[in-house]
C-alpha positions, 0 to 999 in steps of 0.5 A: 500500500502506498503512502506518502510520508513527509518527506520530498516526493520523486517520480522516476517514471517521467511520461513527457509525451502526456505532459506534450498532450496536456499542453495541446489540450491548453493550447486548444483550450486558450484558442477556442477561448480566444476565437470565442471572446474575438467572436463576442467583441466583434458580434457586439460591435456589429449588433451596436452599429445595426441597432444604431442604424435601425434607431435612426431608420425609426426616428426617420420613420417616425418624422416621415409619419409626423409630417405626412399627418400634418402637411399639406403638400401633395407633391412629396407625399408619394415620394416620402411614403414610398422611399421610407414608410414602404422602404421599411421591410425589416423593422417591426411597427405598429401606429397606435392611438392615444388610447392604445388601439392599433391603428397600422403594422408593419413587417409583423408576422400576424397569423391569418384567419383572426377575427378583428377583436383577436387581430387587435388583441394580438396587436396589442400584445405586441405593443407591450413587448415592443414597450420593453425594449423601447419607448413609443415614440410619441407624434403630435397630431394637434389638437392635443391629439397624439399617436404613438409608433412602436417598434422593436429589433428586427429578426436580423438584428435579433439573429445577430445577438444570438450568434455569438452563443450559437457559436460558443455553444459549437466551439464548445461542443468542438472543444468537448470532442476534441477533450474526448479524442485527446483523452481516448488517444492517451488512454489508447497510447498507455494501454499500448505502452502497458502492453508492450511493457508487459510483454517484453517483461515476460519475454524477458523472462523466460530465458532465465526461468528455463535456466532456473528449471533446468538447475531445479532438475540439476540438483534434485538429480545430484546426490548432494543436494537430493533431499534438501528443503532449499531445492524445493524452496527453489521449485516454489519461487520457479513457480511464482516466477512462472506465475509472475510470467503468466501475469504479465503475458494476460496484460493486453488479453481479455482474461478469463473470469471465473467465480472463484471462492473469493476468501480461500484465493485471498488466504492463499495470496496472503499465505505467499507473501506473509513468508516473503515479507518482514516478520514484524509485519503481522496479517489478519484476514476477517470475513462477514461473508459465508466462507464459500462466496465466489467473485468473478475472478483471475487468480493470477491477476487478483494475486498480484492486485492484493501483492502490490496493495500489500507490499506498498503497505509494507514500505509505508509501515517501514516493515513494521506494524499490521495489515488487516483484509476484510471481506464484506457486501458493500452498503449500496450494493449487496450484489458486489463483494468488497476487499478492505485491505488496510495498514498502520502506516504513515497514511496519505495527504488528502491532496495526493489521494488520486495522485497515488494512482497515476503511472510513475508515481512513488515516494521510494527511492527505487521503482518505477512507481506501477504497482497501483497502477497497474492494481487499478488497471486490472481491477477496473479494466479487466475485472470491472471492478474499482478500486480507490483509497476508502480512508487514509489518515497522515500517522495511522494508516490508510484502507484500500477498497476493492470492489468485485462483482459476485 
């Protein structure tokens, strides 16, 4: 189990070319951030200058409405009411009385087949969300007598105030598959690294796993040695070689689950390592499960899951202290089976908590930093399960949790 002392913390597993990736992802982060706030800017520039020009289209209107009421001249009058009552195709109006009866409109999408009471009340409607946006612009008739022309933005210029988030909203929906590409690509890159790694590891190996089976055969044979507890001590570490070989050659294979007694493979996991380890480092295995529950297991890959769990607890305690493997039914899904694997050693800092997970990373001198990594990796990607730190705390001790399907 790994825990991170007070100590300075060192990687020696650097992964430079995610580093290379995360700053892609910042570098299309900051332009799509860029592209979006130049777009805003740019978009508010337009939508200012089209709502200028439109305030003045409508004072003209208006001026244009106030003098064909009251002049009475005839000789411009076809001309004015042509080139800017009917030059008007965009801007929603309506001329009203002092009364607040709509009296014209224009450039007004009023629904066809309405009665003369609906068409005024629909009008009317209008009025009052043109009101909000802006203030009728009042005409004098004279006499005391006063129209008032409503208006509001045209589609054009209301399109144009959305088009800013209607692009955000694309640069954003850009940006989450570019997240997405960037993280498949990266988890598609490490499982490749995992699996080349993994394989040459027991290619590697077994050119001095047949050397040791072949010296194991020398010595059985050779009278000196014929009967000797450390030629079958020999055979035991041949064989968890070969098992170390197998767990390695699963790596980048889909494994075979089986259910499995889920308490005898553990006894048998801890039994291996508890004569492997320090003396001083005491085990208990506890159950509240009946002594026959399978799991959907591969033994070999769980071994070493519950061996890097074990042994990181090991070093966190400095070869001293007790390491506590309880078997129970989760809270919320009684369906599962959960492994409480915990220690008394140093404990981590809740701001490394996920950190102790991540490839390369270790507090020891030596190692590359894979164990829970690779305990991860197995648990969730080939035994769909999880696992996590359940509880840790800095000078008592820190509780894995792995999680198993029944």
């Amino acid at each position: 189990m790994l825990h991170l002392p007070s100590v300075r913390f060192c990687s020696v597993l650097p992964i430079p070319i995610y580093d290379q990736k995360s700053r892609i992802k910042l570098v299309i982060v900051g332009v799509a951030l860029l592209i979006g706030a130049a777009t805003v800017i740019y978009t508010n520039l337009l939508v200012q200058r089209l709502s200028e020009r439109e305030q003045k289209q409508i004072d003209l209107y208006a001026k244009t409405q106030r003098y064909l009421i009251n002049t009475e001249e005839e000789s411009n009058v076809s001309f004015l009411y042509d080139e800017i009552i009917e030059a008007n195709t965009t801007i929603p109006v309506i001329w009203a009385d002092d009364s607040g009866y709509p009296l014209d409109a224009q450039n007004l999408p009023v629904p066809k087949g309405l009665s003369e009471t609906a068409r005024v009340s629909y009008l009317q409607q209008e009025m009052l969300k043109m009101k909000e946006q802006h203030p009728p612009i009042v005409i004098e008739i004279g006499g005391g007598v006063r129209n008032f022309i409503y208006y509001k933005e045209s589609s054009l210029l209301t399109q144009l105030r959305f088009y800013p988030l209607v692009q955000l909203a694309i640069i954003g929906c850009l940006g989450v598959i570019a997240y997405f590409a960037f993280s498949y690509s990266r988890r598609a890159e490490q499982n490749r690294v995992w699996v080349g790694l993994a394989k040459e590891t027991a290619h590697q190996l077994g050119t001095p796993l047949s050397s040791l089976v072949g010296w194991q055969a020398y010595l059985r044979e050779s009278e000196r040695f014929r009967g000797e507890p450390i030629v079958e001590e020999l055979g035991k570490d041949i064989r968890r070689l070969e098992i170390i070989t197998e767990r390695f050659s699963n790596i980048g294979s889909v494994p075979v689950l089986k259910d499995e007694n889920i308490l005898r493979v553990t006894q048998n996991a801890i039994s291996y390592l508890q004569s492997r380890v320090s003396r001083k480092v005491s085990f208990e295995i506890k159950t509240d499960l009946p002594t026959d529950t399978p799991a959907q297991v591969n033994i070999p890959l769980f071994d070493w899951v519950i061996e890097n769990i074990c042994k990181n607890a090991v070093d966190a305690m400095d070869g001293r202290g007790s390491i506590t493997i309880h078997l129970r039914r989760p809270v919320r899904n009684k369906s599962q089976i959960a492994i409480d694997i915990t220690d008394t050693g140093k404990g981590i800092p809740k701001s490394k908590l996920e950190s102790v997970f991540l490839p390369g990373y270790t507090t020891k001198k030596r190692g590359w930093g894979l164990g829970l990594a690779l305990a991860k990796r197995i648990i969730e990607n080939y035994h769909k399960g999880r696992l996590f730190v359940k509880w840790s705390e800095v000078g008592r001790g820190t509780t894995f949790r792995v999680i198993l399907n029944g």
